[in-house]
C-alpha atoms as an extended CHARMM CRD file, in Angstrom:
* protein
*
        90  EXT
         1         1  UNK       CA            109.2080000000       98.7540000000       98.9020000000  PROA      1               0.0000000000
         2         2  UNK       CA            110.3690000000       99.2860000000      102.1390000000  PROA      2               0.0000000000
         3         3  UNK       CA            113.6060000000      100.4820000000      103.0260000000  PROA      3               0.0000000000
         4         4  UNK       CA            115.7930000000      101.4070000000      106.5030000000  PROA      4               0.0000000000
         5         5  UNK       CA            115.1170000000      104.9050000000      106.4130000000  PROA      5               0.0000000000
         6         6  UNK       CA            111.6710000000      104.0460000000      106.9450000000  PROA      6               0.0000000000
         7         7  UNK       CA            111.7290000000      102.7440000000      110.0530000000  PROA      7               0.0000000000
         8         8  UNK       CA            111.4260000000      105.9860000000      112.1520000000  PROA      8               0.0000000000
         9         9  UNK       CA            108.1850000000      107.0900000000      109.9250000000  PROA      9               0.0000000000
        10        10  UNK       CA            106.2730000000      103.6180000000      110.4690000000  PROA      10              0.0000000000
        11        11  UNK       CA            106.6800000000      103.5230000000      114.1990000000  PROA      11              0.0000000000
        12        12  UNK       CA            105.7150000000      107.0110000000      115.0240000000  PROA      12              0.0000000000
        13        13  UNK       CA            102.5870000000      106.3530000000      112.5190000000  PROA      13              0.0000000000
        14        14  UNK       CA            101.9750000000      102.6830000000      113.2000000000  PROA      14              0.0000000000
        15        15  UNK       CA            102.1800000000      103.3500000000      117.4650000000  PROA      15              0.0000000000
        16        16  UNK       CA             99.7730000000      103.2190000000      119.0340000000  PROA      16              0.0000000000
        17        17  UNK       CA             97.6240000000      101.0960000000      116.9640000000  PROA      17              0.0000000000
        18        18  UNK       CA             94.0130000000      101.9170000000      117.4000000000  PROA      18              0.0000000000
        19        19  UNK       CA             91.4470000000       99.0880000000      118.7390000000  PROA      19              0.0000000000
        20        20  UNK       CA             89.2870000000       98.5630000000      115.4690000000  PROA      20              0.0000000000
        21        21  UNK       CA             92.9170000000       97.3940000000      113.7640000000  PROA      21              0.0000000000
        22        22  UNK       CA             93.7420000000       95.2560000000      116.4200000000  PROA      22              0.0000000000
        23        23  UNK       CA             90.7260000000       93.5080000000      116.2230000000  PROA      23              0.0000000000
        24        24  UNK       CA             90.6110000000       93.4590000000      112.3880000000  PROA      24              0.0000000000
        25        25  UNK       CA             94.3210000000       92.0880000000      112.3170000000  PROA      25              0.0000000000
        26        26  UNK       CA             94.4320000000       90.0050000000      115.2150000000  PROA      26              0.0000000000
        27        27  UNK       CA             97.8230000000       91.6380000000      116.1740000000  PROA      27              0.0000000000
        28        28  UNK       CA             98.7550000000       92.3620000000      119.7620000000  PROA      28              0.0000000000
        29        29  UNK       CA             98.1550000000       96.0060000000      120.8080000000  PROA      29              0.0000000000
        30        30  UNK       CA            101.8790000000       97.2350000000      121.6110000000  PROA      30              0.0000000000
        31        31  UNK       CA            105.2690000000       96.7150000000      119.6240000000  PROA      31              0.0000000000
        32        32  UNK       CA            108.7680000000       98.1330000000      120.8980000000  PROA      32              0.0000000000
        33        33  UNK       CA            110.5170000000       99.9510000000      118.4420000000  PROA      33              0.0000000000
        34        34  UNK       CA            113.0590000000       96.9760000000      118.1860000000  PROA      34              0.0000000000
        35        35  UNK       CA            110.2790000000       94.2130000000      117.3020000000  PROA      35              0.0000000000
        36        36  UNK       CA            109.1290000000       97.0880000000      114.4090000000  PROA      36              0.0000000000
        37        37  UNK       CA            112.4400000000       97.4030000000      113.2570000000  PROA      37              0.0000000000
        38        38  UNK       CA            112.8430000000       93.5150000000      112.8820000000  PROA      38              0.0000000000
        39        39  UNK       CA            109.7200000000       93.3050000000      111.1850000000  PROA      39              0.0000000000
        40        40  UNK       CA            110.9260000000       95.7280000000      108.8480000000  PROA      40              0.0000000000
        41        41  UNK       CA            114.3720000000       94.7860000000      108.0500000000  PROA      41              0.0000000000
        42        42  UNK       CA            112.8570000000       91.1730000000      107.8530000000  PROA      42              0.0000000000
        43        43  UNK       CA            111.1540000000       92.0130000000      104.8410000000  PROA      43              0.0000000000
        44        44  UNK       CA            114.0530000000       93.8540000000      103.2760000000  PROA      44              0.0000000000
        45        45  UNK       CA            116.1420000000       91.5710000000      103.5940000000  PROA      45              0.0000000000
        46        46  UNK       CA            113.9940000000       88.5540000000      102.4890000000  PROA      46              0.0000000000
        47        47  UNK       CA            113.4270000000       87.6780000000       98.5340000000  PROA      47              0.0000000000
        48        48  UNK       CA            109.8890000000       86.0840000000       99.6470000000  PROA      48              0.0000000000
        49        49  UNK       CA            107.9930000000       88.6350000000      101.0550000000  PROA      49              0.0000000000
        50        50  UNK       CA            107.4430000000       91.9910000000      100.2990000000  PROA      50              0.0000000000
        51        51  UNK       CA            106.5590000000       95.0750000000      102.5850000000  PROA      51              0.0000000000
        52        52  UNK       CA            105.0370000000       98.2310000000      100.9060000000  PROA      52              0.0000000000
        53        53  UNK       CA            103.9200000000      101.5530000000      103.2060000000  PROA      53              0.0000000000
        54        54  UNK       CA            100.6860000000      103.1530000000      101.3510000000  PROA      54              0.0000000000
        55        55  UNK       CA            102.0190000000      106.8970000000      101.8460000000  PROA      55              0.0000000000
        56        56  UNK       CA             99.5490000000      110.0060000000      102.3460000000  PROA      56              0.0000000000
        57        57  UNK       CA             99.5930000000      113.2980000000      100.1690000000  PROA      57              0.0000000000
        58        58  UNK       CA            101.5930000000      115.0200000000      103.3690000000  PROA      58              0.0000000000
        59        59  UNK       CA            103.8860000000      112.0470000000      102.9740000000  PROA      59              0.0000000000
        60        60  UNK       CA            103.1180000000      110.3030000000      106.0930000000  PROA      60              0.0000000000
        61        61  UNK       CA            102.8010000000      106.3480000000      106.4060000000  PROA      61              0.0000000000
        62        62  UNK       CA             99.1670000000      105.8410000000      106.5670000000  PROA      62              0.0000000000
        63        63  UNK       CA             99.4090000000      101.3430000000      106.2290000000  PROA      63              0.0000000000
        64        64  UNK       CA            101.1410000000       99.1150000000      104.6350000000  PROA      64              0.0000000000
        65        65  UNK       CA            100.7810000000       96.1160000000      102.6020000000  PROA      65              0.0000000000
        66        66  UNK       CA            102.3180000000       93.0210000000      102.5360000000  PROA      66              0.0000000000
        67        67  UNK       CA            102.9260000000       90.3970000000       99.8350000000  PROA      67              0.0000000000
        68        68  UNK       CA            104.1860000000       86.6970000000      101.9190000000  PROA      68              0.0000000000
        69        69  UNK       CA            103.8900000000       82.8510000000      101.7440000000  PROA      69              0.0000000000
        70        70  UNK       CA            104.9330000000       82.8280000000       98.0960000000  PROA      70              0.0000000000
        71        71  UNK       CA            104.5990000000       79.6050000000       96.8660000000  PROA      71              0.0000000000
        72        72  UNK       CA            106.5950000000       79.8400000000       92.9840000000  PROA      72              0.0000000000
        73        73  UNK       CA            105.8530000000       76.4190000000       92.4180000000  PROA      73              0.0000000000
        74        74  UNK       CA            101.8090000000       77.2950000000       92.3480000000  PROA      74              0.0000000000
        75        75  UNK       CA            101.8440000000       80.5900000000       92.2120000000  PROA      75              0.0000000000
        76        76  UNK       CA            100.0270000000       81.8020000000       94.9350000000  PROA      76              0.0000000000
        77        77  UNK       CA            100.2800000000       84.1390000000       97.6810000000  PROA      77              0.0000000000
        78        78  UNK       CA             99.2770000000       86.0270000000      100.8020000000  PROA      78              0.0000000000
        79        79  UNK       CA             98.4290000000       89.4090000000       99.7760000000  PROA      79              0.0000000000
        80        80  UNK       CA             96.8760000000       91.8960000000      102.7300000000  PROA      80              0.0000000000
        81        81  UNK       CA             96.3550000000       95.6790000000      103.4300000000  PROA      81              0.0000000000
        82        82  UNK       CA             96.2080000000       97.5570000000      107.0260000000  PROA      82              0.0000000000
        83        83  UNK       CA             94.9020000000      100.9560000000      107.3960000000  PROA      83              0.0000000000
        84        84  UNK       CA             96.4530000000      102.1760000000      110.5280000000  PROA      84              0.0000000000
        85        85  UNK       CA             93.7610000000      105.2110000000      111.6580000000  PROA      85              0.0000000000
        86        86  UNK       CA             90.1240000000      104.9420000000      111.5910000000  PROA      86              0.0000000000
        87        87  UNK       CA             90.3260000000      109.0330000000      109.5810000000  PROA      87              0.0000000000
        88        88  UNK       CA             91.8440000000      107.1860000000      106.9320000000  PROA      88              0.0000000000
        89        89  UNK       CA             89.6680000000      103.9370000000      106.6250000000  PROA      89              0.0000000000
        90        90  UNK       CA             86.3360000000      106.1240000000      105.2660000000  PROA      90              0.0000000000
């Protein structure tokens, strides 16, 4: 899962995003490194959602994925996956 030290990793790999993931994600095309360290510590913090990076064999953050709207009672949730760069989409 995610943690603090993190932070500094995603935003250098997540910035800036590239056009096919904006378009896929819906997600506006710039973040400040304060709104990416809110999202972040969001997710630590929370116990009903869940932020995972997916890590390359150089050990950089390549995506994430995200586990949200839990619903216990019915047992369901959001689960989705972002590849960051097109290079590591193919």
């Amino acid at each position: 899962m995610a943690e603090i030290d993190d932070i500094e990793k995603y935003y250098i790999n997540y910035t800036p995003l590239d056009k096919e993931l904006i378009r896929l994600t819906g997600c506006k095309d710039k973040f400040t490194k304060n709104e990416i360290c809110s999202f972040v510590k969001s997710y630590i913090v929370s116990n009903d959602k869940y932020l995972f990076f997916i890590i390359s064999q150089d050990n950089s953050i390549i995506g994430k994925t995200v586990i949200n709207e839990i619903d216990f009672y019915h047992k369901h949730a959001n689960f989705r996956i972002a590849i960051f760069k097109d290079n590591y989409r193919n």
